[in-house]
C-alpha positions in Angstrom: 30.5 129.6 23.1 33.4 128.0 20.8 33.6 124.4 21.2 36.9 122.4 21.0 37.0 119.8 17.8 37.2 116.1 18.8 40.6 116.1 17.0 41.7 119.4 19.3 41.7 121.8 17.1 39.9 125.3 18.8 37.6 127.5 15.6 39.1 131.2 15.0 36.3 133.4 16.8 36.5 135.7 13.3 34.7 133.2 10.9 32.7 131.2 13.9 29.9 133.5 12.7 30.4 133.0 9.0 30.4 129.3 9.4 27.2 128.8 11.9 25.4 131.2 9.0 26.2 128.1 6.3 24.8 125.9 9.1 21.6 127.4 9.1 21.4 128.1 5.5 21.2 124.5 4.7 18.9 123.6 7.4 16.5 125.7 6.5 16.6 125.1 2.7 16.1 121.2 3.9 13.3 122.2 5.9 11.6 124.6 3.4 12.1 122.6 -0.5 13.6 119.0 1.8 17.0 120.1 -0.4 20.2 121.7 0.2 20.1 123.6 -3.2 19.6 127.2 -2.6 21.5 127.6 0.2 23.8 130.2 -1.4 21.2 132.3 -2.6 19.5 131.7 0.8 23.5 133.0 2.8 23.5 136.4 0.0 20.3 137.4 1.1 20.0 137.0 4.9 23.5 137.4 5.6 25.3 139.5 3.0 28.3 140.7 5.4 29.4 137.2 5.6 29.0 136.7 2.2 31.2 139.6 1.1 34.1 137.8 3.1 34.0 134.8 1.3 36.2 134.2 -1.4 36.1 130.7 -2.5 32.2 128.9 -3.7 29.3 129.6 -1.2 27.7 126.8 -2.1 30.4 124.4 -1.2 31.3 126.3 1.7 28.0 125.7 3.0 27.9 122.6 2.5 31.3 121.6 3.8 30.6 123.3 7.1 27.1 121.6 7.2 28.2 118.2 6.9 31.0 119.1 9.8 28.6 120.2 12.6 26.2 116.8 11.3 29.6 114.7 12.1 31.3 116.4 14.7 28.6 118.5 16.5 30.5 122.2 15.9 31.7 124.2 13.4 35.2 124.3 14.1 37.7 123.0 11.4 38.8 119.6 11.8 42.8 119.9 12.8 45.2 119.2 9.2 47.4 116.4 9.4 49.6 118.3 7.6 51.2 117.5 4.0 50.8 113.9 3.2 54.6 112.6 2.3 54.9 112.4 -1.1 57.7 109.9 -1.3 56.4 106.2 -0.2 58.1 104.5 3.1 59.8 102.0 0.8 60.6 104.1 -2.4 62.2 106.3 0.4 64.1 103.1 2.2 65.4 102.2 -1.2 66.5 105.7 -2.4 68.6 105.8 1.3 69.9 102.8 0.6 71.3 103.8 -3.1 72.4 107.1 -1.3 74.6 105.1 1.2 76.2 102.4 -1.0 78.1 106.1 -2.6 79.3 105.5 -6.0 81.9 104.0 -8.4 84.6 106.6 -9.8 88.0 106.3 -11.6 90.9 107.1 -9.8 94.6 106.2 -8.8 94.2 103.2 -5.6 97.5 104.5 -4.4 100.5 107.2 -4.5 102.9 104.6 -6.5 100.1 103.6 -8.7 100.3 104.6 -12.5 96.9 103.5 -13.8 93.4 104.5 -13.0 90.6 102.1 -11.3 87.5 101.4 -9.9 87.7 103.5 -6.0 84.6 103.3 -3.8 83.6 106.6 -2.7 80.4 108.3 -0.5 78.4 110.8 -1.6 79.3 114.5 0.2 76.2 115.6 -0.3 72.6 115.3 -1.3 72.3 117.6 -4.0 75.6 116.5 -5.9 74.1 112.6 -5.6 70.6 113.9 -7.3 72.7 115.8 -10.0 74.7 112.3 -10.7 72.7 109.9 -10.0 70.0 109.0 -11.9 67.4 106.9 -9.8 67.7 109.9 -7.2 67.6 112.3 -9.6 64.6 110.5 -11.2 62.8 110.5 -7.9 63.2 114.3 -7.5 61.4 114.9 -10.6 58.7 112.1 -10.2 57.2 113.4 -7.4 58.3 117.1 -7.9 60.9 117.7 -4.6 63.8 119.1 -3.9 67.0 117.4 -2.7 66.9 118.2 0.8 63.1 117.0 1.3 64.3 113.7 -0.1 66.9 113.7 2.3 64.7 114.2 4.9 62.3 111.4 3.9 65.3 109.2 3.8 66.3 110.0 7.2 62.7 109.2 9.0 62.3 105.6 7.3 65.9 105.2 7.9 67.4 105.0 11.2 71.0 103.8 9.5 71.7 107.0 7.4 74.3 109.2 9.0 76.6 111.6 8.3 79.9 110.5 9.6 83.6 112.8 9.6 86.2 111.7 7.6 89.8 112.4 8.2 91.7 112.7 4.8 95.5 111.6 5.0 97.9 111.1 2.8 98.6 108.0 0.9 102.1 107.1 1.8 104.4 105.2 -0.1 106.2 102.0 0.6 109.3 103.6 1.8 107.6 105.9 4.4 105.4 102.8 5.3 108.7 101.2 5.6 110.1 103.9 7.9 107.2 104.0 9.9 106.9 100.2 10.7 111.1 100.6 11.8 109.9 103.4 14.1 107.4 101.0 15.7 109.1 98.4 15.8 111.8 100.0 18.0 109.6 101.9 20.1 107.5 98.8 21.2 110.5 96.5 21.8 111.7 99.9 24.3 108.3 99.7 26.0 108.6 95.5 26.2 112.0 96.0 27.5 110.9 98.6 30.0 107.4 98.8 30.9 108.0 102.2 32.5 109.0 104.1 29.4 105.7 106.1 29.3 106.2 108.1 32.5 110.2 109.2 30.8 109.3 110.1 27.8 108.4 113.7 27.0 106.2 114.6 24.1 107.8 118.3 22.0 106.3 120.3 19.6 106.0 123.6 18.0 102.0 125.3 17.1 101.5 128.4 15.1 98.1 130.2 15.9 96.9 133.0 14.1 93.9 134.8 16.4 92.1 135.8 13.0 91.1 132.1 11.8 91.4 130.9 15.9 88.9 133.5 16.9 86.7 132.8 13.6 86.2 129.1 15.0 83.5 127.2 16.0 82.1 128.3 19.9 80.3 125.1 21.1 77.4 127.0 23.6 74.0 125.6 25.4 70.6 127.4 24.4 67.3 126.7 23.5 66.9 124.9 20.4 64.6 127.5 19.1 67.2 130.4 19.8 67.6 132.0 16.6 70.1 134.6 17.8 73.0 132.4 18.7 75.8 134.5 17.2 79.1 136.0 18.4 81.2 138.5 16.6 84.8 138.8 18.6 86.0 142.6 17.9 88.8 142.8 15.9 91.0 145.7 17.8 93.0 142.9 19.7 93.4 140.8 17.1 94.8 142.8 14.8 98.1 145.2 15.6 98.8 148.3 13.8 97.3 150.4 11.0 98.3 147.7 8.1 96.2 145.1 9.3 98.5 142.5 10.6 96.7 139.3 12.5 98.4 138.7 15.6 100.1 135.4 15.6 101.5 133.1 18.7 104.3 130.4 17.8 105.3 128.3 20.9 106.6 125.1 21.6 105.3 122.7 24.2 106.1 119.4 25.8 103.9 117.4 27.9 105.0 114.1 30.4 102.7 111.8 31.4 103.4 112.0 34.8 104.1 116.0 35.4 100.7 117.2 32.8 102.3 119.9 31.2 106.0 121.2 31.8 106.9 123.3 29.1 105.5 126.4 27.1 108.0 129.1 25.4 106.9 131.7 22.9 109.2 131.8 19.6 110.4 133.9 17.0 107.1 135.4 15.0 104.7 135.7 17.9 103.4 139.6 18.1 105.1 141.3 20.3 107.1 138.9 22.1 110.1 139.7 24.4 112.8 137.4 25.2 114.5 137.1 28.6 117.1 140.1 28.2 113.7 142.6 27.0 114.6 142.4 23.0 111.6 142.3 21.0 111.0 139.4 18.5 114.4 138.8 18.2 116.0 136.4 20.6 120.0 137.6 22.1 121.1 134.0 20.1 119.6 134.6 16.8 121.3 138.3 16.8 124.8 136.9 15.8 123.1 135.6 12.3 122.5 139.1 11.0 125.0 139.5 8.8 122.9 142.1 6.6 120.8 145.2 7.6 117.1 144.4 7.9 117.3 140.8 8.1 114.8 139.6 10.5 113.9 135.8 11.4 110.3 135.4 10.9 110.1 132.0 12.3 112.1 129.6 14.9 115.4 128.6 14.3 117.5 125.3 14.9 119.2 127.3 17.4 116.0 128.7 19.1 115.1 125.3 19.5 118.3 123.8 20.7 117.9 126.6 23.1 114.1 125.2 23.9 115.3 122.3 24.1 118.3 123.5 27.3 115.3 124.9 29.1 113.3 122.0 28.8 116.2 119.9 29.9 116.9 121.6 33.2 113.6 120.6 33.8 112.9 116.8 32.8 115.9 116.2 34.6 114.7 117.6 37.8 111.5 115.8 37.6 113.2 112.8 36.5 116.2 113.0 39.2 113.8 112.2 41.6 112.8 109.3 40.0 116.1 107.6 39.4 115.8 107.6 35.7 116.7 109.9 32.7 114.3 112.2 30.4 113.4 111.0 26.8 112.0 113.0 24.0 109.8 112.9 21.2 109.2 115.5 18.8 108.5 115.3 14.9 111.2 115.8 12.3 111.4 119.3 10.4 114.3 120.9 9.6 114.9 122.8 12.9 114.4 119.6 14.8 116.7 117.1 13.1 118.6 119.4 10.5 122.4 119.1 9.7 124.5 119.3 13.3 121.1 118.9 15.2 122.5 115.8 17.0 125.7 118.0 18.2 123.7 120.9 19.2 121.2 119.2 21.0 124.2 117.2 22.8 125.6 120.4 23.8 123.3 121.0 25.9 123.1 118.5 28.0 120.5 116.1 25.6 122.7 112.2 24.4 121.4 111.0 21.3 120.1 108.3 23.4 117.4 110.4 24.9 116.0 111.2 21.2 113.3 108.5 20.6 113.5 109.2 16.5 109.6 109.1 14.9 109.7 108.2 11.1 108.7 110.9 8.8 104.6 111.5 8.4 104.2 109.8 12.1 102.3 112.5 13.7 100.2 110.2 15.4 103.1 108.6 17.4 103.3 112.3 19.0 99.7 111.9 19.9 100.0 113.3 23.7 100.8 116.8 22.5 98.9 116.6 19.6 95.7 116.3 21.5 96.9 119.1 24.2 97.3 121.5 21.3 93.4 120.2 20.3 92.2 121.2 24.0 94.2 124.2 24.4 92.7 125.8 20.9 89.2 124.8 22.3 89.8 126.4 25.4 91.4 129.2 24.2 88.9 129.8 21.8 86.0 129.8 25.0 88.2 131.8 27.1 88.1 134.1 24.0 84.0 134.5 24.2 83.6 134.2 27.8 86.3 137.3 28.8 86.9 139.5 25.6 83.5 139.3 23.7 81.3 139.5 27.6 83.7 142.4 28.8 84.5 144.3 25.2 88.2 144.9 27.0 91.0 145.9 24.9 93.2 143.0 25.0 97.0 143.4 24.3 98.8 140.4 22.2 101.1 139.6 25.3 97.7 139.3 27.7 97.1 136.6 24.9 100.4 135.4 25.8 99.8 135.4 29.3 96.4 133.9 28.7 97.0 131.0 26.8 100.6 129.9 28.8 97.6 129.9 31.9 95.1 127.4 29.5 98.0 125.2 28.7 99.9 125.1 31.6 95.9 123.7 33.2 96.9 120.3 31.5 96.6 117.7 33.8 98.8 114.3 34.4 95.6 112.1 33.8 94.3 113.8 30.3 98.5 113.0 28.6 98.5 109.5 30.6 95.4 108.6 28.5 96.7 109.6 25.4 100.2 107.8 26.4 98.3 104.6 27.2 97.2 104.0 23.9 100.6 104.3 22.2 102.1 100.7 22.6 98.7 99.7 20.6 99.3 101.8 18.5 103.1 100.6 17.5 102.1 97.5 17.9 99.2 97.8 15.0 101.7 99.4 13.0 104.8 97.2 13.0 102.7 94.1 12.7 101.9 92.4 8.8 98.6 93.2 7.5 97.3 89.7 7.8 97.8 89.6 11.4 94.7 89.8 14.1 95.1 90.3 17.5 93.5 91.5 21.1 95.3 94.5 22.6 96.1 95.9 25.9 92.6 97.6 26.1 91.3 94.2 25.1 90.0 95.0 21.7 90.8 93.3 18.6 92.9 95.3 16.0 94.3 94.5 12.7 98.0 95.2 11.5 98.9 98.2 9.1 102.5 97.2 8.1 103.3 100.6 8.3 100.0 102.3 6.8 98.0 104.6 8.8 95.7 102.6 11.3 91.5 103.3 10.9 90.1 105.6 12.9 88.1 102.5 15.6 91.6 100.9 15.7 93.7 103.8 17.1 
């Protein structure tokens, strides 16, 4: 019978035989000459098969398995501990903590700045800091490990080291910090003044999706953790039209209310195979009377598609509004089709007063933050609906059932997700029109610093 080591490691059955040979060799060369010498010649002799399958020193192995069974009562192998960490607990705290404080480069503090300083900066990775820095690099060769196994020491004496996302904006100047504290500045006094702007206001803007790099994002599933086949390939026939290749592309413009969820969804001017009210393809019956010249074909919205966005939109917030006893207001950002040259007097031609334009200062795309985050839901649900119906069926989707598909998703907005969003935007003006040495406790009671102007950090927003 195999017995169990006390450490509960069970002996392979295949050398149980080979082992409990050494055993007796050594006893019996104790009980003949009182010695363990001899006991290899003893093992060639009496049990030559076993001997033939030994590779490393019979003497040793012998012995080894001898003083085993005198310790442990069996021949089993004691269970390995595995690979003893090369890197000591506190060499390893230290090199974490010379990983996190980053490093020291020269570089412009500033987009007006015309001299090079000192800028704090983390390390992006593991392998780049070893190639840099020396006492990392030092410790690689010291005890002879790669980069990533000194990461992973690191991270199991330090509980501290993470990896955290950074979002990369732009520096702005003092002008466009200027423009954006004005924009605050007049937006919080309108909410002071009237506590029930939120539920007016409707949040417009315009997304471009193209299904080649949508459908060749991240798909967030549940499995086992040892699951190595996790993998989806979406075929390509539906997102692709024609011989040459073309991705299929959807441009639409939105608008979401805090009150209503989502109101509005209109596909534009370079969305595959779309098909305006009157059945023309692509080409919508107001942009026709601006092709002068043969073959000219908008590839994009217009500022009269929008205007014309804008009507439809309109007929709408004013319903909804109506029977509320107040007026719609609009937000959207400021490209050319939005606030271009006779913008004001097209908009106004349809119905929309200059007054119900809440202007957002240039680089302000987190005044807009409503629709913003419904365009981040919608991709991620888009992107599911994608792998759930499509890559499970294998059906042959058209680019106007992605149309149909993704007005559905968007349309599935709900009141409560945009009055969350819309909540947080009076902190948010009120972080940015406020002076830089100024410290105060919010609506959501938690204490925020002012930007005057500048982007607000990420735990302030």
């Amino acid at each position: 019978m195999v017995r169990k080591h006390p450490l509960g490691w069970e002996s392979n059955r295949k050398s149980t035989g080979a082992r409990v040979a050494a055993v007796v060799a050594v006893l019996t060369m104790l009980a003949i000459a009182g010695s363990p010498k001899g006991a290899a010649g003893y093992y060639r002799v009496h049990f030559p098969k076993h001997a033939a399958q030994i590779k490393q020193d019979l003497n040793s192995f012998c012995m080894t398995h001898y003083k085993n069974f005198k310790q442990y009562g069996t021949v089993a192998t004691p269970k390995h501990k595995g690979r003893p960490p090369k890197v000591p607990d506190d060499v390893a705290l230290k090199a974490s903590e010379t990983f996190k404080a980053g490093k020291v480069v020269k570089a412009y503090p500033s987009a007006e700045a015309k001299k090079k300083v000192d800028v704090h900066v983390w390390w992006t990775s593991i392998k780049l800091a070893c190639q840099e820095n020396e006492y990392l690099g030092g410790l690689c060769r010291k005890y002879n490990i790669r980069p990533k196994q000194l990461l992973k020491r690191m991270k199991a004496v330090d509980p501290n080291l993470v990896r955290r996302r950074i979002d990369v904006k732009m520096d702005l100047t003092d002008k466009q910090k200027d423009r954006r504290k004005a924009a605050a500045e007049r937006l919080y006094k309108m909410f002071q003044d009237e506590p029930d702007l939120l539920s007016r206001i409707y949040f417009v803007d315009e997304c471009k999706l193209w299904m080649s790099n949508l459908a060749g994002g991240a798909i967030k599933v549940y499995c086992d953790a040892h699951d190595a086949n996790v993998h989806a390939v979406l075929p390509c026939k539906w997102m692709r039209k024609g011989q040459d290749n073309k991705p299929v592309k959807l441009h639409f413009v939105c608008a979401v209310n805090a009150v209503h969820g989502a109101v509005y969804c209109k596909f534009t001017t370079g969305t595959t195979d779309n098909i305006d009210h009157v059945g023309n393809p692509n080409t919508p019956y107001y942009l026709k009377r601006q092709k002068k010249k043969k073959n000219v074909k908008a590839k994009s919205m217009t500022q009269l598609e929008f205007v014309h966005c804008m009507k439809e939109l309109a007929e709408k917030a004013n319903q909804q509004q109506r029977a509320r006893g107040t007026t719609p207001l609009y937000i959207f950002d400021n490209p050319s089709v939005h606030v271009g040259q006779d913008a004001a007097e097209l908009l106004a031609a349809v119905g929309i007063s200059p007054n119900q334009v809440l202007q957002i200062a240039p680089y302000s795309p987190d005044f807009n933050q409503p629709i913003e985050h419904a365009f981040g839901s919608l991709k991620a649900s888009f992107r599911n609906h994608l792998y759930n119906t499509y890559q499970l069926t294998g059906a042959n989707v058209s680019p106007r059932d992605l149309q149909r598909t993704l007005r559905d998703i968007f349309m599935n907005i709900t009141p409560a997700s945009v009055m969350a969003d819309a909540l947080r935007l009076p902190d948010l003006w009120d972080v940015v029109r406020s002076r830089l040495d100024r410290v105060f406790v919010c609506r959501d009671n938690k204490q925020r610093t002012g930007t005057a102007g500048n982007w607000p950090r990420d735990d302030q927003r």
